[in-house]
ZAZA-625788 format. One record per residue (C-alpha): residue number from 1; x, y, z. Coordinates in Angstrom, 2 decimals. Layout:
N
[rec NUM; [X; Y; Z]]
...
This chain:
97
[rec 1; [-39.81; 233.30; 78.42]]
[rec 2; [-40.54; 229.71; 77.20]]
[rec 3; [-41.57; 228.61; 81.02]]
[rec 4; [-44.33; 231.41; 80.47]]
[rec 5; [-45.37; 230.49; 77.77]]
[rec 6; [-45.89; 226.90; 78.25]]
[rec 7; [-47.30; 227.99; 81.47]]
[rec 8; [-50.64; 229.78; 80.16]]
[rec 9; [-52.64; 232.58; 80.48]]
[rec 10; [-52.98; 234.65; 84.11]]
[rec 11; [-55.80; 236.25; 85.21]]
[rec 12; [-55.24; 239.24; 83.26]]
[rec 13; [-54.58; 237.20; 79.98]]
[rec 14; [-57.48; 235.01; 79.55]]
[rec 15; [-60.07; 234.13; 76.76]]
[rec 16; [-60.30; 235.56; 73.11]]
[rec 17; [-57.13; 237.00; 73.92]]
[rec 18; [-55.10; 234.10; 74.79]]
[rec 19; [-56.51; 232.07; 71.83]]
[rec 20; [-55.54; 234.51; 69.32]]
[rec 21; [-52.11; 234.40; 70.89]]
[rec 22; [-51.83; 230.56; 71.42]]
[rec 23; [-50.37; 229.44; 67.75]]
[rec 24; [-47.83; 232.20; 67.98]]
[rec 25; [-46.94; 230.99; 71.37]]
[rec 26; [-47.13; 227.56; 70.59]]
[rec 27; [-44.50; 227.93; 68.10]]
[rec 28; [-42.43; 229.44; 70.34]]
[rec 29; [-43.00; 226.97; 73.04]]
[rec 30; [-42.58; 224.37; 70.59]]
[rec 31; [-39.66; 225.58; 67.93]]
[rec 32; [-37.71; 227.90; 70.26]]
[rec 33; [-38.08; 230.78; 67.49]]
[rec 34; [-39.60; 233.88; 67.74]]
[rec 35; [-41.83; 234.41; 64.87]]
[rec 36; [-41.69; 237.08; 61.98]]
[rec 37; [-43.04; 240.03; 63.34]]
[rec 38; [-42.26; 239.75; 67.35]]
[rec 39; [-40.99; 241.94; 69.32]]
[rec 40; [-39.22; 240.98; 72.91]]
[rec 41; [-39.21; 244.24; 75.24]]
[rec 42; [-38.67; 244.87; 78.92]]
[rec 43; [-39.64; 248.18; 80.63]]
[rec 44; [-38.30; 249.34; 83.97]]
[rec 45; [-38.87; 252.16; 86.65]]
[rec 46; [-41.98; 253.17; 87.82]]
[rec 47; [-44.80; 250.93; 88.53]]
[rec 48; [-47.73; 251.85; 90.73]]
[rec 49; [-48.25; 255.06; 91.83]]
[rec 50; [-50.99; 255.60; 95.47]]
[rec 51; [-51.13; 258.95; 96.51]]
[rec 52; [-53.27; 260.16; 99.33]]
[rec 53; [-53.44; 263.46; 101.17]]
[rec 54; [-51.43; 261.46; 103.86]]
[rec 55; [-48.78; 259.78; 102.29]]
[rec 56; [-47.53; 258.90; 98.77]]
[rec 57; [-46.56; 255.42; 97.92]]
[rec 58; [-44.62; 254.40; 94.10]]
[rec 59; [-43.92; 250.86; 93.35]]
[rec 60; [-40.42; 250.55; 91.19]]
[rec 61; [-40.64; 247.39; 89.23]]
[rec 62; [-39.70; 245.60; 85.39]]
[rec 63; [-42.04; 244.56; 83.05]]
[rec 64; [-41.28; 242.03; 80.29]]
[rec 65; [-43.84; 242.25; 76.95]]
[rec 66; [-43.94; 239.84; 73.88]]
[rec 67; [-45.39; 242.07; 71.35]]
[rec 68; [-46.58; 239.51; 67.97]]
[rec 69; [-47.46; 240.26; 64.58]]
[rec 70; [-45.56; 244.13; 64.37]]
[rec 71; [-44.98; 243.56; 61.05]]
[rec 72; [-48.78; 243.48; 60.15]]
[rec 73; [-49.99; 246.13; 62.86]]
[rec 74; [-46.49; 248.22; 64.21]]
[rec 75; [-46.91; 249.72; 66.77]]
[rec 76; [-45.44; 253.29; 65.86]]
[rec 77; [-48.36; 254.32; 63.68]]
[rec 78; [-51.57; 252.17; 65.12]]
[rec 79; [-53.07; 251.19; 68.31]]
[rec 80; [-51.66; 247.57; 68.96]]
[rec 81; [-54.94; 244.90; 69.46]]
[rec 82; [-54.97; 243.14; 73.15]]
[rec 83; [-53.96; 239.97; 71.32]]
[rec 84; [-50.67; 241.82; 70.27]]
[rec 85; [-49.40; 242.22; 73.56]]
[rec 86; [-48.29; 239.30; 75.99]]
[rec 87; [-46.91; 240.33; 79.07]]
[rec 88; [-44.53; 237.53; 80.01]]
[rec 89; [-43.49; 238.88; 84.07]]
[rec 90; [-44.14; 241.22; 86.19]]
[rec 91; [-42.33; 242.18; 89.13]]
[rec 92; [-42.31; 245.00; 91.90]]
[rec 93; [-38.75; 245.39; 93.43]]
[rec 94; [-38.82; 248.76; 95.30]]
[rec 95; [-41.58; 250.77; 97.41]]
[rec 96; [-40.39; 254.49; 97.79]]
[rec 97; [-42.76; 256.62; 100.40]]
C-alpha cells in the first residue's frame, strides 16, 4: 500500500482528485498510519464482462480501495466524492469464455 502511495497518481487518478487526496496520503506515506476515518478494502470476483453474439468473455480479478474521510461522508448513507476513493491495485487473474 505505501509503495502506491509514494508512487502517485495513474491515469485514472489524476488532477483535482489526486490533490485532494495527497495530504491524506502523504501522511500515510510519511507516518505509516492510516488516518481517522479510512477505510482499507479489497474486492474480488468478477471484473470485466465482453459479451458478443459470438462469444462471451469475464475477466476474474481483485481490487484493492483506500476509502478516506468515512467518518465525515460514510459511505452507507451518501454517495462517496471521487477524492474519497483511491484505488491502490488492480489486477486481472482469470479469463473464463
Amino acid at each position: 500500500m505505501i509503495a502506491a502511495i509514494v508512487a502517485g497518481p495513474d491515469y485514472s487518478n489524476l488532477g483535482g482528485q489526486w490533490m485532494a487526496q495527497s495530504d491524506a496520503l502523504g501522511k500515510i506515506g510519511l507516518q505509516s498510519m492510516m488516518p481517522k476515518g479510512s477505510l482499507l478494502v479489497s474486492e474480488g470476483g468478477g471484473g470485466v464482462d465482453l459479451d458478443s453474439e459470438l462469444w462471451r468473455h469475464s475477466a476474474k480479478g481483485l481490487r484493492i480501495y483506500l476509502f478516506l474521510d468515512l467518518d465525515k461522508n460514510p459511505r452507507e448513507s451518501n454517495i462517496l466524492k471521487p477524492e474519497q476513493v483511491f484505488l491502490i491495485r488492480k489486477n486481472y487473474y482469470e479469463i473464463e469464455d
